[in-house]
C-alpha positions, 0 to 999 in steps of 0.5 A: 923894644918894638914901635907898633905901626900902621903901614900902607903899603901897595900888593904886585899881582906876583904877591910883593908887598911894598911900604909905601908909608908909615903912621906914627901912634899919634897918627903923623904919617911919613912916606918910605923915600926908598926901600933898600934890601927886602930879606927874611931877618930876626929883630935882634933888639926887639925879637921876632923873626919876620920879613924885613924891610930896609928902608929910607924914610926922611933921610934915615934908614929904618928897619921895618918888620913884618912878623906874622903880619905884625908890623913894627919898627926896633925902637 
């Protein structure tokens, strides 16, 4: 299952995208600590195959996606 999220995000001149922080669907907004790896992956449990970003938000690590500039989380 996917969580869709609204993320920020910050765009390097050489065109890295990097999470900055995520907004829930009731709109809290939580800041990415730390991302870990960055690689092009499949969402196993949700489908889709995208760039995925490991990352560390509040103490836990997250998986974000980006699929077509489809933005989610596995649930």
């Amino acid at each position: 299952m996917k969580i869709k999220l609204k993320v920020n995000a910050e765009f390097d001149i050489d065109g890295t995208i990097r999470p900055t922080s995520i907004v829930w669907e009731d709109g809290r907004t939580f800041a990415v600590d730390r991302i870990l790896d960055v690689r092009r992956a499949a969402s196993l449990k949700a489908g889709g195959l995208g760039m995925r970003y490991t990352c560390r938000i509040c103490g836990k690590v997250v998986y974000l996606f980006n699929d077509e500039n489809h933005r989610f989380m596995e649930a």
